[in-house]
N, CA, C and O of each residue as an XYZ file, in Angstrom:
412
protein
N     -38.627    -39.597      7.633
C     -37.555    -40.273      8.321
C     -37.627    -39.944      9.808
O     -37.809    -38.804     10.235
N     -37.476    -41.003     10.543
C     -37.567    -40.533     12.316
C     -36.581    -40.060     12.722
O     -35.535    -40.431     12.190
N     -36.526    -39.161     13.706
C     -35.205    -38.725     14.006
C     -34.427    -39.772     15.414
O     -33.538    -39.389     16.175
N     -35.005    -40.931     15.409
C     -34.248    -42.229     16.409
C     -33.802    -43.403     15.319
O     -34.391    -43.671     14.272
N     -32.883    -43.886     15.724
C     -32.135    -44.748     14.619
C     -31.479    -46.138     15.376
O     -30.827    -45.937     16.400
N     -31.594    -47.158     15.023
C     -31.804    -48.307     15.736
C     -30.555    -48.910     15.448
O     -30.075    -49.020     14.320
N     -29.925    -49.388     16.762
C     -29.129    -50.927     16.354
C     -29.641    -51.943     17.038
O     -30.788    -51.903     17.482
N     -28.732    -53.104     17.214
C     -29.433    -54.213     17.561
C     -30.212    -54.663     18.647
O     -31.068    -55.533     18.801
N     -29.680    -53.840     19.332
C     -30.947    -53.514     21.061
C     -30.491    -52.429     21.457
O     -29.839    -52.440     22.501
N     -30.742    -50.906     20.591
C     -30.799    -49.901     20.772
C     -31.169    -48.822     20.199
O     -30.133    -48.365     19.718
N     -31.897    -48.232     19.992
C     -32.912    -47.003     19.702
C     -32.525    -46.035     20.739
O     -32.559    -45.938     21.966
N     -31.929    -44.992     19.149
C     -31.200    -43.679     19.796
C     -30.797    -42.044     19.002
O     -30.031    -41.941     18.044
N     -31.274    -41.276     19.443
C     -31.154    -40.361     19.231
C     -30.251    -39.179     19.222
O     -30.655    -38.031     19.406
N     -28.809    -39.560     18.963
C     -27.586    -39.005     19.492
C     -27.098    -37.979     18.637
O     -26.311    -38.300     17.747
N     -27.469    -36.716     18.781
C     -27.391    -35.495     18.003
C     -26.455    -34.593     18.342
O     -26.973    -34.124     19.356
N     -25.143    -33.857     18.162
C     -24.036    -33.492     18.752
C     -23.887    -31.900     17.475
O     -23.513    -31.976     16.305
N     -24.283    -30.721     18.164
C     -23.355    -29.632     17.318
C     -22.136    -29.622     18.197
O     -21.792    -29.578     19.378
N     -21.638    -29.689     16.881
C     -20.176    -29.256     16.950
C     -19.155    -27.986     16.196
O     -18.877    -27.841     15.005
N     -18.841    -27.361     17.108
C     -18.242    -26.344     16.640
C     -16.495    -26.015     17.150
O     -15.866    -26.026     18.208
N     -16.260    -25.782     15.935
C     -14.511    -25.745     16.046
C     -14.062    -24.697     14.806
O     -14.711    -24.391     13.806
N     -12.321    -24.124     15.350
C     -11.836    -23.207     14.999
C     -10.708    -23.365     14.202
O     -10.113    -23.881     15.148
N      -9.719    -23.390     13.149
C      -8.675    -22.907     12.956
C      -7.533    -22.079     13.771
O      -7.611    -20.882     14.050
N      -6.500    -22.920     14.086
C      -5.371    -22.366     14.867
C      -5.086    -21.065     14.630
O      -4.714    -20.551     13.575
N      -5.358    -20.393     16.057
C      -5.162    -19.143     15.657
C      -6.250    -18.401     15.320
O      -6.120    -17.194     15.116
N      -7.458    -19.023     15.220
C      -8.571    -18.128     14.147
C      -8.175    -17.341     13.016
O      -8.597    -16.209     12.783
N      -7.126    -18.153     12.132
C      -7.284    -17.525     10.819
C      -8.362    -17.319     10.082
O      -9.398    -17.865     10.461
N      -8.377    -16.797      9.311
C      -9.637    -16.789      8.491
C      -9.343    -17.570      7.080
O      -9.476    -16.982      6.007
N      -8.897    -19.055      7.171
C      -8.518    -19.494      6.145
C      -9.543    -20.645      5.199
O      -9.101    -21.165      4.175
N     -10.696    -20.879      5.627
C     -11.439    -21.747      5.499
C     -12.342    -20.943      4.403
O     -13.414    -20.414      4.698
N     -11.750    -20.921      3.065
C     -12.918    -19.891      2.364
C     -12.598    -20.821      0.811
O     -11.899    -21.805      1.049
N     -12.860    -20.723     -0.217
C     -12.710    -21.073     -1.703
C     -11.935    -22.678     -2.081
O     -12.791    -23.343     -2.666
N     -11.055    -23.222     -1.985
C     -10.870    -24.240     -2.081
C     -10.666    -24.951     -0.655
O     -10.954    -26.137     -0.492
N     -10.189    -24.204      0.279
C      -9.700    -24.867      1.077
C     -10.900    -25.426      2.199
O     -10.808    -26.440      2.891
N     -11.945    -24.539      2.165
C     -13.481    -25.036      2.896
C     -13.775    -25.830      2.171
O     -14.500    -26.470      2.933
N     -13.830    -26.528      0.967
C     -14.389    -27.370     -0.151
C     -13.750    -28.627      0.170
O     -14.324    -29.716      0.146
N     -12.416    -28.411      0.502
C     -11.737    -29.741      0.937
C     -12.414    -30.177      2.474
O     -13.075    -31.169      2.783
N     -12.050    -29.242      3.125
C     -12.414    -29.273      4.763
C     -13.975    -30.030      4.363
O     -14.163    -31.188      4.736
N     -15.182    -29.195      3.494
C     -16.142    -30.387      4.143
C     -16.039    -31.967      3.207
O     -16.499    -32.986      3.723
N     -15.487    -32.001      2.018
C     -15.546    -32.777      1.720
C     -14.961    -33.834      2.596
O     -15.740    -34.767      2.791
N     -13.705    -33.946      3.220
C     -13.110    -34.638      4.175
C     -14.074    -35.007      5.550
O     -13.936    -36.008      6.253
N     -14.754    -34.276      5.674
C     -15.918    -34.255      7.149
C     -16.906    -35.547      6.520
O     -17.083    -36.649      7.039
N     -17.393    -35.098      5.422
C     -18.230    -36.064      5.061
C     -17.684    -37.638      4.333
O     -18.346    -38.672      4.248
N     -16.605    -37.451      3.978
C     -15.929    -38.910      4.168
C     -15.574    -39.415      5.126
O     -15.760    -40.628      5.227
N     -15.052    -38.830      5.994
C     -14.266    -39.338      7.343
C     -15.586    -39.519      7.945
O     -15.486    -40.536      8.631
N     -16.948    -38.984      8.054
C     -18.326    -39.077      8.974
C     -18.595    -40.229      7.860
O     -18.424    -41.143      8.667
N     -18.819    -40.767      6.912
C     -19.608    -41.329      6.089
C     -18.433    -43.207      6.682
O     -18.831    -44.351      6.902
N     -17.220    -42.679      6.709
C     -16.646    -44.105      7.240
C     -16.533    -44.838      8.509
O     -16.161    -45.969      8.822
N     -17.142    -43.442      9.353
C     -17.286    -44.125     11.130
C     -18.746    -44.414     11.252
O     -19.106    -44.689     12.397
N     -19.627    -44.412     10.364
C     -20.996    -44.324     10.015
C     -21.553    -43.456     11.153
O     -22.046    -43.594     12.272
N     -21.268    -42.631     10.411
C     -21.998    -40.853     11.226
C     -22.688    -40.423     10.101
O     -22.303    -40.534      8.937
N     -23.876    -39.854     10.554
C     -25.201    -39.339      9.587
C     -24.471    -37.517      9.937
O     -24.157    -36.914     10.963
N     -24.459    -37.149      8.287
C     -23.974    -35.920      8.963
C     -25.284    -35.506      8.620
O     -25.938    -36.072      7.744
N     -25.816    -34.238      9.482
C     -27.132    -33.523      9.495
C     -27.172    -32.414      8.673
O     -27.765    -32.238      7.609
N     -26.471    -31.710      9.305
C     -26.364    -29.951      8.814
C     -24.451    -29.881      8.733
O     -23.820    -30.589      9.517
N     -23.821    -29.117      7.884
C     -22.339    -28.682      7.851
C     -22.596    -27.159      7.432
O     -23.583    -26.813      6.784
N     -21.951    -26.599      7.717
C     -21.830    -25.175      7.555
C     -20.461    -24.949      8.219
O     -20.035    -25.182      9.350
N     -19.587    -24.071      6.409
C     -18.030    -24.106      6.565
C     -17.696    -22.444      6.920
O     -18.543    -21.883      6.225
N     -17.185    -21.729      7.385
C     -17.522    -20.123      7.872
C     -15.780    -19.844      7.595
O     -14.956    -20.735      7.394
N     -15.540    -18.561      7.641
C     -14.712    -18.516      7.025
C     -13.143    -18.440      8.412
O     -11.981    -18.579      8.030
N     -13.381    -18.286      9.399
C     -13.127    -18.729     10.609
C     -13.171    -19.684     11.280
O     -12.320    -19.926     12.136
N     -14.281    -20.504     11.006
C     -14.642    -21.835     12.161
C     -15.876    -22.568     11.126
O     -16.405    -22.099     10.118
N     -16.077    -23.814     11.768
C     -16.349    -24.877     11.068
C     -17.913    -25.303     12.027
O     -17.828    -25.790     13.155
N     -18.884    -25.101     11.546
C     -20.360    -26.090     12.340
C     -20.435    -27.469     11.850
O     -19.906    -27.863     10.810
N     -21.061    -28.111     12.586
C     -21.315    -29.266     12.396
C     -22.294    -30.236     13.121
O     -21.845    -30.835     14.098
N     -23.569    -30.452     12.750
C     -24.564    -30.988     13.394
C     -24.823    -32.558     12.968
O     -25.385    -32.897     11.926
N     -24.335    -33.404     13.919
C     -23.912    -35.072     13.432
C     -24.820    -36.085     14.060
O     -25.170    -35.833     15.213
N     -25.200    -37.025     13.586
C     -25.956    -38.078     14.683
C     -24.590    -39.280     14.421
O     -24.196    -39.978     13.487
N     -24.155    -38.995     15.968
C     -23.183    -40.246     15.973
C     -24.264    -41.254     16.985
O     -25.146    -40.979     17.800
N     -23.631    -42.645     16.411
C     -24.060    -43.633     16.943
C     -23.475    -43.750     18.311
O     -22.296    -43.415     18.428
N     -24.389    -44.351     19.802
C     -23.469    -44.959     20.700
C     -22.728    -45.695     20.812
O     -22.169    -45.739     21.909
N     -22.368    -46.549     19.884
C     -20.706    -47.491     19.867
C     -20.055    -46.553     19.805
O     -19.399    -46.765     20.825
N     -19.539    -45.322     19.298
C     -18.836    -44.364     18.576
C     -19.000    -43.140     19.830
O     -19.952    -42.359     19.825
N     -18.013    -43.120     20.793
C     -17.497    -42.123     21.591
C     -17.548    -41.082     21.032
O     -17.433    -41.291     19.824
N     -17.712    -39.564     21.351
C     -18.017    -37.883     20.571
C     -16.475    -37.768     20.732
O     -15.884    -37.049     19.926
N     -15.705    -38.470     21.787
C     -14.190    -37.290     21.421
C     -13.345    -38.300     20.620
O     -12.224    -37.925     20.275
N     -13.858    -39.854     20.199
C     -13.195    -40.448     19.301
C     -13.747    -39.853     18.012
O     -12.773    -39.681     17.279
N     -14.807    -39.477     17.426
C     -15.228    -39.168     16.619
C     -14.947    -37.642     15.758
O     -14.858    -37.334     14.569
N     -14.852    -36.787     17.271
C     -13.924    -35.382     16.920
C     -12.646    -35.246     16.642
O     -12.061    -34.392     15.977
N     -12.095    -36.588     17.474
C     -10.400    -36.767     17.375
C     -10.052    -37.023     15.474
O      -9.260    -36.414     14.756
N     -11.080    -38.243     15.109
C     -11.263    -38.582     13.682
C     -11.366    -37.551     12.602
O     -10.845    -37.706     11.497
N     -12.018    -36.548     12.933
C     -12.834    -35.938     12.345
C     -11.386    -34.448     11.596
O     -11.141    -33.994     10.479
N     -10.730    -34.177     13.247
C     -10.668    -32.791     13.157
C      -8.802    -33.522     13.157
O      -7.985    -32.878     12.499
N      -8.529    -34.225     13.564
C      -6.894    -34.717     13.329
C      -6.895    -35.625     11.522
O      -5.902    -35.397     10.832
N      -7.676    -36.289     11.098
C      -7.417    -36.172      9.753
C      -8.114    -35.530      8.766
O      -8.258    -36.174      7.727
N      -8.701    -34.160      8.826
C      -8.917    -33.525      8.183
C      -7.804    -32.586      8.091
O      -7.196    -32.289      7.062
N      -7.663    -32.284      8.905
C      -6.125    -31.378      9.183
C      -5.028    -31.519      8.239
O      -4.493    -30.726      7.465
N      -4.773    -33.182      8.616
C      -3.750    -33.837      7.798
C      -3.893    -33.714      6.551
O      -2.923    -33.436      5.845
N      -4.871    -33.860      6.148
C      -5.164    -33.963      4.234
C      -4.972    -32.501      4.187
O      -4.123    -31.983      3.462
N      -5.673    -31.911      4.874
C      -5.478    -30.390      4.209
C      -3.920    -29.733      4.273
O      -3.678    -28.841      3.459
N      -3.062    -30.065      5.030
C      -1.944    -29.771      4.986
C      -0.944    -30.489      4.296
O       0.209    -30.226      3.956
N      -1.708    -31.492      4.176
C      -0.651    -32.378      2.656
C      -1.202    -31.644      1.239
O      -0.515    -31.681      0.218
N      -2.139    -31.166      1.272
C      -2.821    -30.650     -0.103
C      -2.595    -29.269      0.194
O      -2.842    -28.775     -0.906
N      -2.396    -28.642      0.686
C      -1.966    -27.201      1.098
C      -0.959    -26.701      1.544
O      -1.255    -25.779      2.303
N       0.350    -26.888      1.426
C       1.237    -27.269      1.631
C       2.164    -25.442      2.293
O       3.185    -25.279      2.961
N       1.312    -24.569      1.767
C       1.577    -23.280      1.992
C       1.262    -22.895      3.093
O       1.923    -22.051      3.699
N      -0.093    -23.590      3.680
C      -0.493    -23.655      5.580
C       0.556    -23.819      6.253
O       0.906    -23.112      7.198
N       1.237    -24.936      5.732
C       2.147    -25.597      6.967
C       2.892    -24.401      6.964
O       2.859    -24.038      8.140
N       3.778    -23.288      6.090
C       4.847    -22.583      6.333
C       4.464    -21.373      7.214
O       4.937    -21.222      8.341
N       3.642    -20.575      6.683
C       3.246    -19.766      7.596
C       1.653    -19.723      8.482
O       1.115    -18.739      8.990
N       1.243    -20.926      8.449
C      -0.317    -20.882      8.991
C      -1.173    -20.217      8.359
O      -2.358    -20.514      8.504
N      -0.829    -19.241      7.572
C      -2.047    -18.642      6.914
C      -2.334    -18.375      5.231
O      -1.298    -18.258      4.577
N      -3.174    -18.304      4.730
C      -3.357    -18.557      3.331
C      -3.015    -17.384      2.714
O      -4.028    -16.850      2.261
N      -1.621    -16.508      2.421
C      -1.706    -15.577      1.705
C      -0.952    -15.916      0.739
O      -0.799    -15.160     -0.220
């Protein structure tokens, strides 16, 4: 597979790590709740048609190595990414919202 990827008059190579934290740097991203977090990355990337590359979920902070397309702005794509993942996880986690942290 090449690592340049074509649209209709454009051939491009748009490769973005991304790295981000949990409010606060909790350390809450571990057993179910990282399982949700990437599953949500890779739906929410799989519906703006973002190739996700590499994910790696840490138990502090979140990697993420993406080929977004150039129609697709990096801070519309982070905005997507990291504001409704959030959301699901705090509708499904409902114990975050009270005190921020998973005890």
């Amino acid at each position: 597979m090449s690592r340049f990827r074509k649209l209709s008059q454009t051939i491009w190579p748009c490769q973005y790590h991304l790295v981000w934290v949990p409010k606060y740097s909790f350390r809450i991203l571990t057993g179910e709740i990282g399982e949700e977090v990437s599953r949500c990355i890779r739906v929410f990337s799989k519906r703006a048609e973002v190739e996700v590359v590499e994910l790696s979920i840490q138990a502090d902070h979140v990697h993420l190595l993406a080929m977004v397309p150039p129609k697709l702005s990096i801070s519309d794509y982070v905005g997507i990414i990291k504001g409704r993942t959030a959301i699901n996880i705090l509708n499904k986690f409902r114990k975050l919202k009270k005190n921020g942290r998973n005890n």
